[in-house]
Biopython code that builds the backbone (N, CA, C, O; Angstrom):
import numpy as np
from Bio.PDB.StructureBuilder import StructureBuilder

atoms = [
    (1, "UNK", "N", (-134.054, 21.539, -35.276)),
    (1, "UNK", "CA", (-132.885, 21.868, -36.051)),
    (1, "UNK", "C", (-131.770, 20.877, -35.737)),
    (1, "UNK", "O", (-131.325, 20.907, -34.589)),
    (2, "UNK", "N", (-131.195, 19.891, -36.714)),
    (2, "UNK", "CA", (-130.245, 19.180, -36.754)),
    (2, "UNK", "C", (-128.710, 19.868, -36.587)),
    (2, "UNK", "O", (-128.306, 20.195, -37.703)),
    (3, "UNK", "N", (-127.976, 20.106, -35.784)),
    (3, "UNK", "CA", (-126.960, 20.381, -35.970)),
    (3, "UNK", "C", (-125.525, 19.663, -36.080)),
    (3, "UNK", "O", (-124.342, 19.932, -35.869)),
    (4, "UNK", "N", (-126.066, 18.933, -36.390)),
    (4, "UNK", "CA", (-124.851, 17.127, -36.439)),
    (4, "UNK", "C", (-125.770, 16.749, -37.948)),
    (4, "UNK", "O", (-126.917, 16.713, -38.392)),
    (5, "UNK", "N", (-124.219, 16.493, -38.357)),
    (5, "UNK", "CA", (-124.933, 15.563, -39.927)),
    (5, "UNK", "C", (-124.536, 14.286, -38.964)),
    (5, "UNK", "O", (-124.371, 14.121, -37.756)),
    (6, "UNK", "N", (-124.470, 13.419, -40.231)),
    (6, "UNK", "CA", (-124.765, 11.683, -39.952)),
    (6, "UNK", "C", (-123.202, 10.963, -39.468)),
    (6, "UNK", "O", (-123.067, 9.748, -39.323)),
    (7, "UNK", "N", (-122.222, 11.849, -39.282)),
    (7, "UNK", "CA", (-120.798, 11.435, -38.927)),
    (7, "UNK", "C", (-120.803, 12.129, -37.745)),
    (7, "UNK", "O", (-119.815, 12.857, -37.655)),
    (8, "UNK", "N", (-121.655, 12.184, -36.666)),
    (8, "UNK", "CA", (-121.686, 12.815, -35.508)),
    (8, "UNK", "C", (-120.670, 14.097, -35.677)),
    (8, "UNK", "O", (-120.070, 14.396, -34.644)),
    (9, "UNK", "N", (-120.449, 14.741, -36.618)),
    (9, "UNK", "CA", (-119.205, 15.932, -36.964)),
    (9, "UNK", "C", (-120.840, 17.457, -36.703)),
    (9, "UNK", "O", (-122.054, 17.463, -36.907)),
    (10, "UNK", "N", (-119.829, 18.437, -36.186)),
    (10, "UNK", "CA", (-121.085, 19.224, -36.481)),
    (10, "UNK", "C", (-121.206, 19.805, -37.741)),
    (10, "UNK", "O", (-120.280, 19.757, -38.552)),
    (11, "UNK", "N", (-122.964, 20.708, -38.125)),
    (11, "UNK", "CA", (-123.081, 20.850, -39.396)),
    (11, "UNK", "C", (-122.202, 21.992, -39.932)),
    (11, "UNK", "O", (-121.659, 22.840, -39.223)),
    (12, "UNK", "N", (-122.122, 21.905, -41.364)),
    (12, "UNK", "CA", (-121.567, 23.223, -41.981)),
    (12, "UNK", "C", (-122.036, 24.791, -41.082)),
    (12, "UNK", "O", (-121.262, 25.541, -40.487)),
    (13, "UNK", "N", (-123.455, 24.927, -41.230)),
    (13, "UNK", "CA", (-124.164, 25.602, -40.760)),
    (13, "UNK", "C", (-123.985, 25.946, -39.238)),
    (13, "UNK", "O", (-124.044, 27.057, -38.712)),
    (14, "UNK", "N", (-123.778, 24.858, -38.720)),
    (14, "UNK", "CA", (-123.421, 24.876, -36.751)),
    (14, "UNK", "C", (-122.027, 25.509, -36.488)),
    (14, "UNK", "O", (-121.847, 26.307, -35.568)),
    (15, "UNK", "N", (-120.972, 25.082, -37.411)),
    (15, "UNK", "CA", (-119.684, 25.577, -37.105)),
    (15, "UNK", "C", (-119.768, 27.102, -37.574)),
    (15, "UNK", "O", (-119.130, 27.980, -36.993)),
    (16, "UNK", "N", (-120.787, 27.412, -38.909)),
    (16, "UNK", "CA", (-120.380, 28.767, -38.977)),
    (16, "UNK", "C", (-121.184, 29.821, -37.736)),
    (16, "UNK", "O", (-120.930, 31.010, -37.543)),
    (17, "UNK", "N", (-122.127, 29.037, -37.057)),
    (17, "UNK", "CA", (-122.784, 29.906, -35.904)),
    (17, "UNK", "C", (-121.350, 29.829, -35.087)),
    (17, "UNK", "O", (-120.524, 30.679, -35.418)),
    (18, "UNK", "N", (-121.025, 29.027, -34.198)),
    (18, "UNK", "CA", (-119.783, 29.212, -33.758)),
    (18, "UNK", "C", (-118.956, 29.829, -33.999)),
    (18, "UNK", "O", (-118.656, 30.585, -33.075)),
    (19, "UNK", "N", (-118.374, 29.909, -34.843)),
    (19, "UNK", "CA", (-117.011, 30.717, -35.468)),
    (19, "UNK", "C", (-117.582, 32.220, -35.084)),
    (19, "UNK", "O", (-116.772, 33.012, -34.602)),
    (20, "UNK", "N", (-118.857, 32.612, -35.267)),
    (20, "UNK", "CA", (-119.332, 33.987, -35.334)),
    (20, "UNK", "C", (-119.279, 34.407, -33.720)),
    (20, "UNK", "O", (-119.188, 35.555, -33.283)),
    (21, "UNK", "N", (-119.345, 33.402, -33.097)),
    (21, "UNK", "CA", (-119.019, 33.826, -31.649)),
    (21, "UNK", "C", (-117.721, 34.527, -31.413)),
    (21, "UNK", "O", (-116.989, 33.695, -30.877)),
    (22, "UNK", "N", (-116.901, 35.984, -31.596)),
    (22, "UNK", "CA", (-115.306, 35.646, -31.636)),
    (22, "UNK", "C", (-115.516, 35.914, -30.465)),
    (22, "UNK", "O", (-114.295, 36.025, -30.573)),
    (23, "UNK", "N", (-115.926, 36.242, -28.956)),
    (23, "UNK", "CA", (-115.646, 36.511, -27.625)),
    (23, "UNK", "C", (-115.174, 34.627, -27.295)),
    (23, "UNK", "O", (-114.108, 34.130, -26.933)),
    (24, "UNK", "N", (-116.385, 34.065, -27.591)),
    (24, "UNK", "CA", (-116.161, 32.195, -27.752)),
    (24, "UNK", "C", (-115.149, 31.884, -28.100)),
    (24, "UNK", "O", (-114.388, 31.414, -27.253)),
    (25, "UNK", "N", (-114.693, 32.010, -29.507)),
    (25, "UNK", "CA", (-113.698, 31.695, -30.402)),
    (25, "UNK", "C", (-112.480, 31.994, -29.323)),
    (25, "UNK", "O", (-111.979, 31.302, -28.437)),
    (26, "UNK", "N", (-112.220, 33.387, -29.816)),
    (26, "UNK", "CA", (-110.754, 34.030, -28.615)),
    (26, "UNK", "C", (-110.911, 33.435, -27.057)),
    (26, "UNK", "O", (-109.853, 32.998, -26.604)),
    (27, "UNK", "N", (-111.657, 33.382, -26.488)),
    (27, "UNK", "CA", (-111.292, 32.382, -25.556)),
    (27, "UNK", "C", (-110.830, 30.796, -25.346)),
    (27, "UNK", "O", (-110.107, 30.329, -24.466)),
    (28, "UNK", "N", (-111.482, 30.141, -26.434)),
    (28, "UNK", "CA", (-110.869, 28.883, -26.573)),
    (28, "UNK", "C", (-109.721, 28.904, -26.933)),
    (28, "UNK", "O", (-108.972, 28.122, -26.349)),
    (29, "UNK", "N", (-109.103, 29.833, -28.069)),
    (29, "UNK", "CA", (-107.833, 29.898, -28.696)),
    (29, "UNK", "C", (-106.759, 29.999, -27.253)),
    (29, "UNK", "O", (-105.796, 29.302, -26.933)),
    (30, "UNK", "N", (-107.420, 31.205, -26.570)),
    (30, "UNK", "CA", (-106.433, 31.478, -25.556)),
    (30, "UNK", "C", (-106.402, 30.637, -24.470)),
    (30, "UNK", "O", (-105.270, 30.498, -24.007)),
    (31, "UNK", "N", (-107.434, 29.920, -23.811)),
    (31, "UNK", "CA", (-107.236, 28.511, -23.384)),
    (31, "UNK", "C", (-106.468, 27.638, -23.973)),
    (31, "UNK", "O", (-105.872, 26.867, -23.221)),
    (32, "UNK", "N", (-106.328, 27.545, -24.942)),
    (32, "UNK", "CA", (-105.636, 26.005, -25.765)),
    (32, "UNK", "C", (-104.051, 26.851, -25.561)),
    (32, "UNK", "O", (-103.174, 26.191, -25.004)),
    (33, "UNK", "N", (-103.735, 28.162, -25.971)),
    (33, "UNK", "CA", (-102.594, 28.728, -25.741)),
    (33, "UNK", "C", (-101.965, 28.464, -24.399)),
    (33, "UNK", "O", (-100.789, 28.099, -24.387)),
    (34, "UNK", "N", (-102.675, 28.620, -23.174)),
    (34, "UNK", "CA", (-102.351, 28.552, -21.727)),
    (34, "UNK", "C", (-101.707, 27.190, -21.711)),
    (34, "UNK", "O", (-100.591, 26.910, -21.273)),
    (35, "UNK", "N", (-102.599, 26.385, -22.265)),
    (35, "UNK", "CA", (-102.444, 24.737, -21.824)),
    (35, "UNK", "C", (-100.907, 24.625, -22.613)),
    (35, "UNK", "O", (-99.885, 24.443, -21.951)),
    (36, "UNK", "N", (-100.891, 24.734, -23.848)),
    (36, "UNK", "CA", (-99.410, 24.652, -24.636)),
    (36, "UNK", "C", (-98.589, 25.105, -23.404)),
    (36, "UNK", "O", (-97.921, 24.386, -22.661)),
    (37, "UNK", "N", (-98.816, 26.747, -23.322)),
    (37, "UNK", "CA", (-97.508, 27.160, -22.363)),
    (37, "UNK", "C", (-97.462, 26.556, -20.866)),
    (37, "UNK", "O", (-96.654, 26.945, -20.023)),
    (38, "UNK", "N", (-98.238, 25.757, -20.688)),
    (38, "UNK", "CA", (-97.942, 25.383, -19.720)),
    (38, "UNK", "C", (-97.554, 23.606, -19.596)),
    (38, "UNK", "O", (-96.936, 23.025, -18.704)),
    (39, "UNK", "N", (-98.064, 23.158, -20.619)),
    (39, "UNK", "CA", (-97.371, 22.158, -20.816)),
    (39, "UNK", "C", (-95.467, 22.335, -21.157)),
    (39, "UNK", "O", (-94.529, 21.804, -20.564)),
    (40, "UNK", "N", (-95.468, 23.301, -22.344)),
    (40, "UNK", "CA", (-93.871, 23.612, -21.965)),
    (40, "UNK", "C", (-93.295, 23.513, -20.663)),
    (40, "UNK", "O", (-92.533, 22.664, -20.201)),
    (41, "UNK", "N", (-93.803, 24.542, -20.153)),
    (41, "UNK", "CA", (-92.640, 24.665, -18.758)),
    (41, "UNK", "C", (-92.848, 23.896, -17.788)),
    (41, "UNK", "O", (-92.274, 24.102, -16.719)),
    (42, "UNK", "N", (-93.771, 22.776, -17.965)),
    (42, "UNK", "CA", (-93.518, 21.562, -17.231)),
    (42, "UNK", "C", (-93.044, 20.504, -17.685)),
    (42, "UNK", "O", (-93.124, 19.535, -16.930)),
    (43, "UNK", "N", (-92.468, 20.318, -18.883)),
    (43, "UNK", "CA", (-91.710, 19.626, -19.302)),
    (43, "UNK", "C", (-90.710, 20.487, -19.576)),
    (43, "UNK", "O", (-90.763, 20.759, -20.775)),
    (44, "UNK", "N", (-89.810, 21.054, -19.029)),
    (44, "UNK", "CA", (-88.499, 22.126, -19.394)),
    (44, "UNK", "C", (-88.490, 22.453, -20.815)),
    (44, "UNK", "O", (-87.411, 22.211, -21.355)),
    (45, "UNK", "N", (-89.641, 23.067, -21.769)),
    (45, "UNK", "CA", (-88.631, 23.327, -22.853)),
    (45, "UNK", "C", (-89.420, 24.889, -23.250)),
    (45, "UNK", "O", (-90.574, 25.143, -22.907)),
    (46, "UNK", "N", (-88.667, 25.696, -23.915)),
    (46, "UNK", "CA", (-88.582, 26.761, -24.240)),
    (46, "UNK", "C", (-89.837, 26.794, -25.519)),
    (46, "UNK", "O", (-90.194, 26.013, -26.401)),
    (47, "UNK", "N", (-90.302, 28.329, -24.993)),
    (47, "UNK", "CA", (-91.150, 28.507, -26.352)),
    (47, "UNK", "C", (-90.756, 29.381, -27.541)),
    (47, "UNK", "O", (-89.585, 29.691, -27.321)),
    (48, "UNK", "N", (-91.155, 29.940, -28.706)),
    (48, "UNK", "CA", (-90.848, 30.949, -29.363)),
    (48, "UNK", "C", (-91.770, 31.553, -29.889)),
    (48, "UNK", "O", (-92.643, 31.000, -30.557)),
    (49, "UNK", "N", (-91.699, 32.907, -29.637)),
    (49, "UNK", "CA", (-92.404, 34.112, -30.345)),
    (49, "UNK", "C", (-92.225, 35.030, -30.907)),
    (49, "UNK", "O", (-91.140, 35.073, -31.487)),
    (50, "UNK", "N", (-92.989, 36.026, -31.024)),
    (50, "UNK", "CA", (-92.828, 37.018, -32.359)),
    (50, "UNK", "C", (-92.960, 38.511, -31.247)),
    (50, "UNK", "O", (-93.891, 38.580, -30.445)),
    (51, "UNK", "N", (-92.049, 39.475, -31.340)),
    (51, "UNK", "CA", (-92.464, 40.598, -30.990)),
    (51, "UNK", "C", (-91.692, 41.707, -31.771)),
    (51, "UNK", "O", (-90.525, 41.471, -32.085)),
    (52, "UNK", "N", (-92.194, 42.758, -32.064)),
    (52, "UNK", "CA", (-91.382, 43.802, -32.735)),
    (52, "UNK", "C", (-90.757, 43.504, -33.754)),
    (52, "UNK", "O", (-89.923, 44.335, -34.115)),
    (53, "UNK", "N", (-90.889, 42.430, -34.462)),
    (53, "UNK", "CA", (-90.452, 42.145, -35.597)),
    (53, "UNK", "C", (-89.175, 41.251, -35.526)),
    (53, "UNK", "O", (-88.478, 41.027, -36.517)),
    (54, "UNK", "N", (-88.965, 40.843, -34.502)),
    (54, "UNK", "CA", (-88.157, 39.815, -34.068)),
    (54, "UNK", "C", (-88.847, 38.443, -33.476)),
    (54, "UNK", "O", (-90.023, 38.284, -33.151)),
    (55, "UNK", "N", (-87.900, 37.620, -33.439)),
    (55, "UNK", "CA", (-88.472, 36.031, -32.823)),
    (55, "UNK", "C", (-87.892, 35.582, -31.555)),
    (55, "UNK", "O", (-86.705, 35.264, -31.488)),
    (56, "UNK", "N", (-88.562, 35.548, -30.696)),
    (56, "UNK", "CA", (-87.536, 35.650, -29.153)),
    (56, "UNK", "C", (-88.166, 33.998, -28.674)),
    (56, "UNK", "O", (-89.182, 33.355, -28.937)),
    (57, "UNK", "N", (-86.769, 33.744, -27.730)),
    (57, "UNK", "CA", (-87.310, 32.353, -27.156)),
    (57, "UNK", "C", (-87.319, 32.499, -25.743)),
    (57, "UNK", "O", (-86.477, 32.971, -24.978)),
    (58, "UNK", "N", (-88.516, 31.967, -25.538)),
    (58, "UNK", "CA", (-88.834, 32.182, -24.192)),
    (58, "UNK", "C", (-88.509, 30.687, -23.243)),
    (58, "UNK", "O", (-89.213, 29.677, -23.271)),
    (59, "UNK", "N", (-87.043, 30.916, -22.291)),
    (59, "UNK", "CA", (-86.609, 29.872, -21.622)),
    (59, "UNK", "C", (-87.957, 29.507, -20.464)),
    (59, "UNK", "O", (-88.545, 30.380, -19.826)),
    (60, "UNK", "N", (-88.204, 28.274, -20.400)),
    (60, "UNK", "CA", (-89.129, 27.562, -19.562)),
    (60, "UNK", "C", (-89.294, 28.602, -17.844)),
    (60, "UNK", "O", (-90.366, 28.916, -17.326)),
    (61, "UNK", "N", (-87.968, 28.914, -17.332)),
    (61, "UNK", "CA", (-88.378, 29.575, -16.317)),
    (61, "UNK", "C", (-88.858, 30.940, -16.495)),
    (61, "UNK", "O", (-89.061, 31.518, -15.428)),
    (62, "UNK", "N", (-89.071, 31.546, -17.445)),
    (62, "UNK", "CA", (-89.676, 33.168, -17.496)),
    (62, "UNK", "C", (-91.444, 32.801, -18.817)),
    (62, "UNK", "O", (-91.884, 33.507, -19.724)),
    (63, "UNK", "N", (-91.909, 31.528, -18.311)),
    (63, "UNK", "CA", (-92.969, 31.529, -18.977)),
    (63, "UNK", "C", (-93.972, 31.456, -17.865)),
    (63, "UNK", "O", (-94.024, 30.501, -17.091)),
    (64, "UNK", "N", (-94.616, 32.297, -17.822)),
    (64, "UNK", "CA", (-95.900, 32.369, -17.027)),
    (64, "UNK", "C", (-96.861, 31.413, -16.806)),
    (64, "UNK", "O", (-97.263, 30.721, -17.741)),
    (65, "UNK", "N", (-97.434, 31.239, -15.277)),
    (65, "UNK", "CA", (-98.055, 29.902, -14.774)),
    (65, "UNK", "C", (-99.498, 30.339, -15.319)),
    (65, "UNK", "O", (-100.152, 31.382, -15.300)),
    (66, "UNK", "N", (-99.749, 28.580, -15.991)),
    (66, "UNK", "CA", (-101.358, 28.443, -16.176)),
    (66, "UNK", "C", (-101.688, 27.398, -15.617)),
    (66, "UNK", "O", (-100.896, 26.462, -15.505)),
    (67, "UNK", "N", (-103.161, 27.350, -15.073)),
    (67, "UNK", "CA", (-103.381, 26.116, -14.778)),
    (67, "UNK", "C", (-103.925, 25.124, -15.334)),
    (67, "UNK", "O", (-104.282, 25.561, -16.428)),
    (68, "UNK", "N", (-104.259, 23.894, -15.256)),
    (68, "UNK", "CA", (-104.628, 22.854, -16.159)),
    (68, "UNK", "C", (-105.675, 23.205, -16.809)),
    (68, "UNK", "O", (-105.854, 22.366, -17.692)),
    (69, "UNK", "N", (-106.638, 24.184, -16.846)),
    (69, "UNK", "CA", (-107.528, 24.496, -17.949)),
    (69, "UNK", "C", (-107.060, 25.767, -18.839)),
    (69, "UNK", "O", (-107.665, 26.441, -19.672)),
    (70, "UNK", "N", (-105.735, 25.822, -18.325)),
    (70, "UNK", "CA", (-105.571, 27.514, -19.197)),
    (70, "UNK", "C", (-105.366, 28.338, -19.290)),
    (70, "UNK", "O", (-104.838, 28.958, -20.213)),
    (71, "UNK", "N", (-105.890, 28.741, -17.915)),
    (71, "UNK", "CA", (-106.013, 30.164, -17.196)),
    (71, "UNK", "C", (-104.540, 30.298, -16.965)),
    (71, "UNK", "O", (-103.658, 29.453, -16.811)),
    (72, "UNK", "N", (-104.533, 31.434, -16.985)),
    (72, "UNK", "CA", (-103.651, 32.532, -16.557)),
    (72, "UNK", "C", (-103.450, 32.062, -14.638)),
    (72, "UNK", "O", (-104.377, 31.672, -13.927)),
    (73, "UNK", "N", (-101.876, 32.273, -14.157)),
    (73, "UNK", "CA", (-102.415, 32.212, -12.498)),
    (73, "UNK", "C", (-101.844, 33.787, -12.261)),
    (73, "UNK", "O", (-100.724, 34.123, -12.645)),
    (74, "UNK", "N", (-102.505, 34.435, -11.775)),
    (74, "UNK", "CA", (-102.220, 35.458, -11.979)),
    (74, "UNK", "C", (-101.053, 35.416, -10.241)),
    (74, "UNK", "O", (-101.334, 34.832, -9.195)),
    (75, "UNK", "N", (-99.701, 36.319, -10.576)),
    (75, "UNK", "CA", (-98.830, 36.080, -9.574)),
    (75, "UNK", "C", (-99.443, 37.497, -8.220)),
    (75, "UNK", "O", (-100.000, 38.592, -8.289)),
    (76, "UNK", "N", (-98.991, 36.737, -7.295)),
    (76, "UNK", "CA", (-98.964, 36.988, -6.026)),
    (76, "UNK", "C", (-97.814, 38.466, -5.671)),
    (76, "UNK", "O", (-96.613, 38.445, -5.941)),
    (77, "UNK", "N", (-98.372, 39.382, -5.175)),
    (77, "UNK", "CA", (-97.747, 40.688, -5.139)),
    (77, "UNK", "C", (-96.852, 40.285, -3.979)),
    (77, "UNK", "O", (-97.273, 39.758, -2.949)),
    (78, "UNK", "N", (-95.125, 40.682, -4.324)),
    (78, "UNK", "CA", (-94.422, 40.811, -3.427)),
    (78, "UNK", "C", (-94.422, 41.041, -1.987)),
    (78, "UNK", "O", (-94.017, 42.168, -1.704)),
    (79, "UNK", "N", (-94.800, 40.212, -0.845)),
    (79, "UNK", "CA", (-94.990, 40.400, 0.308)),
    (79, "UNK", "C", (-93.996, 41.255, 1.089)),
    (79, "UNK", "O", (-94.263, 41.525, 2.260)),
    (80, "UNK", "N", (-92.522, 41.838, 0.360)),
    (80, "UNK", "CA", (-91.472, 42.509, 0.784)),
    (80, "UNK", "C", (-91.802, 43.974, 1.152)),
    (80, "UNK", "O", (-91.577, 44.850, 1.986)),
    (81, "UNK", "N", (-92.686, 43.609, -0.342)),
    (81, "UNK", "CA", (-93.105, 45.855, -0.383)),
    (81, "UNK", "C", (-93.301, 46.739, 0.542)),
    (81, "UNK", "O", (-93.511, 47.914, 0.238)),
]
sb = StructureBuilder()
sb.init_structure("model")
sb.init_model(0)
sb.init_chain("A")
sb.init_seg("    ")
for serial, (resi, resn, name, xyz) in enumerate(atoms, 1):
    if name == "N":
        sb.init_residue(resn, " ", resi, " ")
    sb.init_atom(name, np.array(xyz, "f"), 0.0, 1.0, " ", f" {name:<3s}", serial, name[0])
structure = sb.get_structure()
């Protein structure tokens, strides 16, 4: 089974097996999301989103750490407690 036509692109047929993956799909999306937000807040700039029917901007220091592939870093519980 060919799954590359002749422009090394994959086939019609190959992308729609993919796409049908959504556990696949939603994870790449949300990887590529991490990397954005984290490219923001390492270059200081603010993001914007949608909640409740409003558009809020999220200043660089209250955007949550990802690391270079994406991930989530999940924060470290207050050692005070």
């Amino acid at each position: 089974m060919n799954v590359m036509d002749d422009d090394n692109k994959p086939s019609s047929s190959e992308i729609q097996r993919r796409l049908a993956d959504i556990e696949a799909v939603t994870a790449a999306m949300n990887r590529s999301l991490g990397k954005a937000m984290r490219e923001h807040k390492l270059m200081g700039r603010s993001v914007v989103g949608y909640r409740d029917g409003k558009v809020m901007h999220i200043p660089p220091e209250e955007i949550l750490d990802y690391d270079e592939n994406g991930e989530l870093i999940e924060p470290k519980p207050d050692q005070d407690s």
